[in-house]
N, C-alpha and C positions, 0 to 999 in steps of 0.2 A: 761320664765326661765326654767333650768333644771328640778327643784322642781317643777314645775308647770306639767311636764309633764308625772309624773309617781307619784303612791302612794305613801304615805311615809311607809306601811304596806309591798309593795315590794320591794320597792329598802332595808329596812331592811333586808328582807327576804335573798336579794341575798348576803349582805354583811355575813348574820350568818351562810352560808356553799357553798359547791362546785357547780356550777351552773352547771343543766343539761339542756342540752340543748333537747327539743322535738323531736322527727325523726318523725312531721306528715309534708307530702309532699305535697306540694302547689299545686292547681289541674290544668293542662295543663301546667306546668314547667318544661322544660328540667334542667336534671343536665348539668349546664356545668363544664367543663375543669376548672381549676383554678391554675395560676401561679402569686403567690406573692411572687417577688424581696425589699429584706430589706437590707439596706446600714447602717454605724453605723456613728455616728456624722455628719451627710450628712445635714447641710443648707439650710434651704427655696429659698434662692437665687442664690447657687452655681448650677446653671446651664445652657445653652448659652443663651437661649432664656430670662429668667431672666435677664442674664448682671450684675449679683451682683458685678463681676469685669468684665470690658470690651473684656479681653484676655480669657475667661473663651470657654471651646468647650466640648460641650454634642452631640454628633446629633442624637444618637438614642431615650436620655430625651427629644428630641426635637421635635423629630417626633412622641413618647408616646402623647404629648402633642399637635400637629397638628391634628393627627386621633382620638385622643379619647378625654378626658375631664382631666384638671388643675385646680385642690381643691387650689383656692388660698390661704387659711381660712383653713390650716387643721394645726393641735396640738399635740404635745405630751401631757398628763395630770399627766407627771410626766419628767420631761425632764432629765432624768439617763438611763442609760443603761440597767440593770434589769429590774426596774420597767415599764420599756417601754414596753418593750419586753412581760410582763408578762402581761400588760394592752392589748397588741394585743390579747395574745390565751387566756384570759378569759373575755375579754370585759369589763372587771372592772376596777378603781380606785385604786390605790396601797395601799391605804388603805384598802382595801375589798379583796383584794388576799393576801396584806402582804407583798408583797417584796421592801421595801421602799428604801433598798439601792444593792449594787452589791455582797454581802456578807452573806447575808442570807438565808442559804437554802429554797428550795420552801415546802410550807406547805404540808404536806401528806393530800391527795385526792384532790390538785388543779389539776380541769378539764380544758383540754386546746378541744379547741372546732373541732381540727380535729379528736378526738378522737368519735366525733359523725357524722365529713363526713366518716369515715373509716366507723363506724355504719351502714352507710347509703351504704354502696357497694362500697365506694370511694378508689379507692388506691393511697397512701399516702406517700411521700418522703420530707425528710430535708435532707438540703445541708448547710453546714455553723454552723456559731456562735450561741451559746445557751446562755451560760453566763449567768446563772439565779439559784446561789446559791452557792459558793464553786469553786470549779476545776475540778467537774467530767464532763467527757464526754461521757457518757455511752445513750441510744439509751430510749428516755421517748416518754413516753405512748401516741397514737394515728400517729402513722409512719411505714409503711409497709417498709420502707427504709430508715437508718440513717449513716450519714457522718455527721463527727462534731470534733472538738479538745478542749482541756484544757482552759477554761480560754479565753482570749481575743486572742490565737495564733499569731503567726507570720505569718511576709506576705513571708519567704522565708523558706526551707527546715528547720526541726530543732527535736530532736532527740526525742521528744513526738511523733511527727506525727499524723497521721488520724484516726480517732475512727470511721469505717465501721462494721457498725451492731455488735456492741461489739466486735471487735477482732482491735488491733493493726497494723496500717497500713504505711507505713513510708510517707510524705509528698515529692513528686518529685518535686516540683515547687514552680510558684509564685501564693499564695493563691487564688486570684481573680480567676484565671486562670483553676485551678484545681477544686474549685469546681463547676466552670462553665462546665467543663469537665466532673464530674460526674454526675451532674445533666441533661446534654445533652444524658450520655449512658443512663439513669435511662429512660426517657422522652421517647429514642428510643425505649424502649424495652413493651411501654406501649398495652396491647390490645386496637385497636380500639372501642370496644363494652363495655369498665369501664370506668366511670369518674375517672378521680385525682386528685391530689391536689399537689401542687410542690412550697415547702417553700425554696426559697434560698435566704440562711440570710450570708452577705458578711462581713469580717472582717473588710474590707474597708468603708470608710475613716479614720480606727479609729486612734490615735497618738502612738509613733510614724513613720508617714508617708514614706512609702518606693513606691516610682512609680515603675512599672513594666519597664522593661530595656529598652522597647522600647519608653517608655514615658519621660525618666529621662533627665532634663533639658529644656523640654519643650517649658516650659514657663519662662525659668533661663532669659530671656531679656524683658520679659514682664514687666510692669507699674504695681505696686497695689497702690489702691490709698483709703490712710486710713481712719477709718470712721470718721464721725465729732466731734463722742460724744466721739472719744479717748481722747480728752481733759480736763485736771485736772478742770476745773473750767469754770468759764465766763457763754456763751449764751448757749453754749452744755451741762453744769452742774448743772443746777437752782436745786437747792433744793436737791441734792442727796443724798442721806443717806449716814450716817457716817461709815456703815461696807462697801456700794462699793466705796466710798472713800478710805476705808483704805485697801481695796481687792486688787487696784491697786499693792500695794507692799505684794506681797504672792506670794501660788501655780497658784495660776489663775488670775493673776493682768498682768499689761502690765509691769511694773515695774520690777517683778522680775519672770518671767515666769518658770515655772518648778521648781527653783530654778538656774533660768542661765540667762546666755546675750540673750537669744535667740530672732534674730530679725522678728518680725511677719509679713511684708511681704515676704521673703523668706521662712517664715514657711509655710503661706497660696500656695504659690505658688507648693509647694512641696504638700497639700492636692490638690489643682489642678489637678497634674498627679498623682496622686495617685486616683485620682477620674476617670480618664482616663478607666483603665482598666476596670472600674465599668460598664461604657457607652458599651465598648466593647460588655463584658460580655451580659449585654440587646439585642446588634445586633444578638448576637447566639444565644439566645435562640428565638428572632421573627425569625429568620431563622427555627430554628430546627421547630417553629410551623407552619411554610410557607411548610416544606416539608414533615409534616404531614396533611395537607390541614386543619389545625387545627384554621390559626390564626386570623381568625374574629367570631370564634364562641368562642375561650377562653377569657376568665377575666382575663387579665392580670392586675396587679397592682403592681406599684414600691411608696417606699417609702423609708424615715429617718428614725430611731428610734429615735431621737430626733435632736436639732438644734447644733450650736456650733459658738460662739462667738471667734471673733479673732482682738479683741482692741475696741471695741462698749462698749459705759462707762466706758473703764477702764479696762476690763474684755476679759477674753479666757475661754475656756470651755465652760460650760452648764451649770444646775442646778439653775438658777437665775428665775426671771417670764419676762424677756424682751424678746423683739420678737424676736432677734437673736437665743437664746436658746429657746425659747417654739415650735414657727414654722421649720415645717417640709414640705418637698417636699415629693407631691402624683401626681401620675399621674393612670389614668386607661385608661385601651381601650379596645372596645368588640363591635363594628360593630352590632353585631345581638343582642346586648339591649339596646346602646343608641349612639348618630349620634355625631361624631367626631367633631375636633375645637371647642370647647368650653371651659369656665373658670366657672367653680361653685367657687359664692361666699360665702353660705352658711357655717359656722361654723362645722366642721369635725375632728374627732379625731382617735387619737390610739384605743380608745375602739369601734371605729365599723368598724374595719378590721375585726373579728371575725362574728357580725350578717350580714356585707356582703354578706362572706363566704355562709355562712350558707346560705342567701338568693338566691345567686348564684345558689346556692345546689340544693333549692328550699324549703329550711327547714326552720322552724318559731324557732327563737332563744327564750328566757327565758322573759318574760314583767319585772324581776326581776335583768337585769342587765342594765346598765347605757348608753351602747352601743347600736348603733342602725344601721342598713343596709342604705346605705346614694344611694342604686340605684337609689333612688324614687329622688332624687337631679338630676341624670343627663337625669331626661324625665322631670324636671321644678317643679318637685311636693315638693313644701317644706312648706307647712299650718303642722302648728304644730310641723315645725321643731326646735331645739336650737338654741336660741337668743345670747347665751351667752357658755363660755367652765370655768370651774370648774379648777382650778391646786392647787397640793398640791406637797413640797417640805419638805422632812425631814432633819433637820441636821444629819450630817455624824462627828463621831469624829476622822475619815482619812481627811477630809476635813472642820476645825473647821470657815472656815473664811464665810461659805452662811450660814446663817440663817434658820431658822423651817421659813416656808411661806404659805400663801394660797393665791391664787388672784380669781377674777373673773375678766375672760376677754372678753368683749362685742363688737360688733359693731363698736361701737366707743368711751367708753372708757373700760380703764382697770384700777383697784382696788388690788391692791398688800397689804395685811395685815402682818406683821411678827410677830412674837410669841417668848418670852422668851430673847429680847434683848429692850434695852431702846435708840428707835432710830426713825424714820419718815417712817409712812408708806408712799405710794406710788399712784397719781390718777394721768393718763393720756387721754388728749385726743388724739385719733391716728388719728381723720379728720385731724385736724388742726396741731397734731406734732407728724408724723407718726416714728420720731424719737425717740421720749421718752426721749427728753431733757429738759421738763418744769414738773418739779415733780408740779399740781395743789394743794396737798392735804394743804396747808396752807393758799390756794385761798379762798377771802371770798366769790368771786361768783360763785364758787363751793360746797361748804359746802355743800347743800341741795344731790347736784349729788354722792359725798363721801357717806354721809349717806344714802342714799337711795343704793346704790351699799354695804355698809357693811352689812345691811341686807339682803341683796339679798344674798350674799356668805356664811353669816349665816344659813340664811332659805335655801339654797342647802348641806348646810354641814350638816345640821340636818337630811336634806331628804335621803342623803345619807349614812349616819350612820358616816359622819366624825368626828364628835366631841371626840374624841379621838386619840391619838399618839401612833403609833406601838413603842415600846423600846425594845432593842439587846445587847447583852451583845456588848461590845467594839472589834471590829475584825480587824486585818493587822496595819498598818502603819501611821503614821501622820504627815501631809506635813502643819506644824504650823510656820512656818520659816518668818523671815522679811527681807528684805535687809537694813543695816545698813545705806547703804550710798541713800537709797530711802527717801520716802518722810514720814513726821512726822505721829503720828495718826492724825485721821479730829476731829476737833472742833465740839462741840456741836451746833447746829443749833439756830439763834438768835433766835427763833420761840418756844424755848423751854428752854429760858434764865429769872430769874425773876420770880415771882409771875404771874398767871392767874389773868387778868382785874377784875374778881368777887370775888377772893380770898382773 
């Protein structure tokens, strides 16, 4: 287990201040190059070789994943926008950074860990979406180069525009596009003889979805073909708890989506091409490192910041602990540190993007944060690695209908706890219902496996310094709405009707 694998004296440690990270240098390691590509709501599945839907077309995620190595097993440990984000550059748990939801400014002296490749002689460029406290877009700390805009931006021109090293820039184009554009001139201009580091973090896929022009309609005649568990009840709903029950008719239910009709295969189809330009985007930049004879010696790595549900139980968005929304698409590829086509099945998350990095670098990250460098995964070396991924989920009072959560998700099952509503946790197996259509926790020949996994998310909440709730004063807007003519609230579960047998 996680707790098992680090003190409960350091992982405290790293949660009661800003983690610094070491600059001692690993001895016969070259610094390399490092290009991490971040996509926003981008799906574990949503990509061709996946096949999540059959019409689906990646081919440069495709070819990431032919040459280099497919984290099939990798997680956001906070599936929001922020908090994800914020889990990358400090390696932490949103609880131990703080940024639990997309609204709360970032705490004064959180260290983001290119602030210690920059340290390290590294020059440094952000391209894209920050989104991690407010609406500034102003150029933070460890970035020898910053491009970035307001808030969640548009994907077309619009009169905020482009935040280039603090001065005001107006936005020419289609988002994906542009700042694949400046991170290509940025890339150009690098001296041969410095390492880098080049964060291009894309607006895209976020809602809602606008495909680049040359994308648009795409897939308007394609098939989607919906998930099973979109289903109010029967063999796809055993035991579902009464808030995704009642979710279905909200801001993120299938029912009443947004607040509209909105029909979710033609929605899916439109994040499709809109994912299009994403793909793109990746072809130019393995070009631009092809024609710096750069691109088997750099670390390349594409990822999600979290997952996104589109009718899986009932539900659209994210924020939940089901696989739809927890899992996230990683890919990496680097020729000169580990040998292409392969699937690590190993357990991988948002918090060890950061001591990657850093290992990359050649630099030893902090024993004090929760993240860990997962290179040693794509040369087989995994003794001592995480069994299991930790997730914690805060309610939001913009979004009252998801629940406070915490899960521990294993191997082969997952342990979903809620906090502060009187409803049925959650235990699945994923050997056997890789769907998450047979909620076990009411099973008598489970019990022992429940209990034994509540402890286990206990003893790592402890180890972590979780046992306590970030709380924010109340910020923006509240999408609390039902659809009148949708379906009733759900019934209490017979399982929790009547007197307890000993009572």
């Amino acid at each position: 287990m996680l707790a098992s694998m680090q003190t409960r004296r350091s992982v405290l440690l790293g949660a009661a201040g800003p983690a610094l990270f070491p600059l001692s240098l690993k001895a016969n390691t070259k610094p390399r190059n490092i290009l991490f590509i971040l996509t926003d709501d981008h799906r574990y599945d949503a990509m061709g070789f996946m096949k999540g839907q059959k019409f689906l077309e990646t081919p440069y995620m495709d070819q990431l994943a032919r040459e280099g190595a497919h984290f099939k097993n990798a997680f956001a440990a906070t599936s929001l926008c922020s908090p994800s984000r914020a889990s990358i550059l400090t390696g932490k748990y949103a609880h131990q950074h703080r940024i639990v939801d997309n609204n709360t400014p970032i705490p004064a002296g959180t260290r983001f860990f290119p602030q210690d490749l920059r340290k390290a002689g590294y020059n440094t460029g952000f391209f894209g979406k920050w989104h991690m406290g407010g609406e500034s877009d102003g150029p933070q700390p460890g970035f020898d180069r910053w491009v970035s805009f307001r808030g969640q931006g548009t994907y077309l021109p619009n009169k905020n525009g482009l935040n280039i090293d603090g001065k005001r820039v107006p936005q020419k184009g289609y988002i994906t596009d542009e700042l694949t554009d400046y991170a290509l001139d940025w890339l150009g201009s690098r001296p041969k003889d410095q390492p880098w580091f080049l964060y291009l973090s894309h607006k895209a896929v976020h809602a809602d979805f606008v495909p680049a022009e040359r994308h648009k309609g795409k897939f308007a005649k394609a098939e989607f073909v919906p998930p099973a568990t979109m289903a109010p009840s029967g063999e796809m709903a055993r035991h579902r708890p009464m808030w995704a029950q009642n979710q279905r008719n909200s801001w993120h239910g299938v029912e009443f989506p947004y607040h509209s009709n909105l029909n979710i295969g033609e929605y899916y189809k439109r994040y499709a091409e809109t994912l299009c330009a994403v793909d793109d985007s990746i072809g130019r930049m393995l070009d631009g490192l092809r024609r710096r004879g750069e691109l088997d010696s750099t670390l390349v790595m594409y990822m999600g910041d979290n997952g996104f549900g589109f009718g899986e139980h009932g539900l659209i968005d994210k924020r939940n602990a089901y696989e739809e929304s927890i899992r996230i698409p990683l890919l990496a590829r680097c020729p000169e540190l580990f040998h292409g086509g392969q699937t690590v099945n190993s357990i991988v998350a948002n918090i060890d993007i950061g001591p990657t990095c850093l290992a990359a670098a050649g630099l030893q990250s902090p024993a004090s944060i929760p993240g860990r460098s997962f290179l040693p995964l794509t040369r087989g070396e995994t003794s001592g690695w995480r069994d299991s991924l930790f997730y914690e989920y805060y309610w939001e009072n913009n979004f009252p209908q998801t629940p406070t959560m915490h899960a521990l998700r294993g191997d082969r099952y997952k342990f979903i706890r809620y906090y502060g509503i009187w409803d049925s946790n959650e235990l699945y197996d994923l050997v056997e219902d890789p769907l998450e259509t047979n909620n076990l926790i009411y099973d008598s020949k489970h019990q022992t496996i429940a209990a034994d996994m509540k402890q286990k998310l206990f003893e790592t909440m402890e180890a972590n310094g979780a046992m306590s709730i970030p709380l924010y004063p109340d910020r923006g807007g509240r999408a609390d709405r039902r659809n009148p003519k949708g379906s009733r609230a759900a019934d209490f579960p017979p399982e929790l009707m009547g007197p307890r047998k000993n009572d």
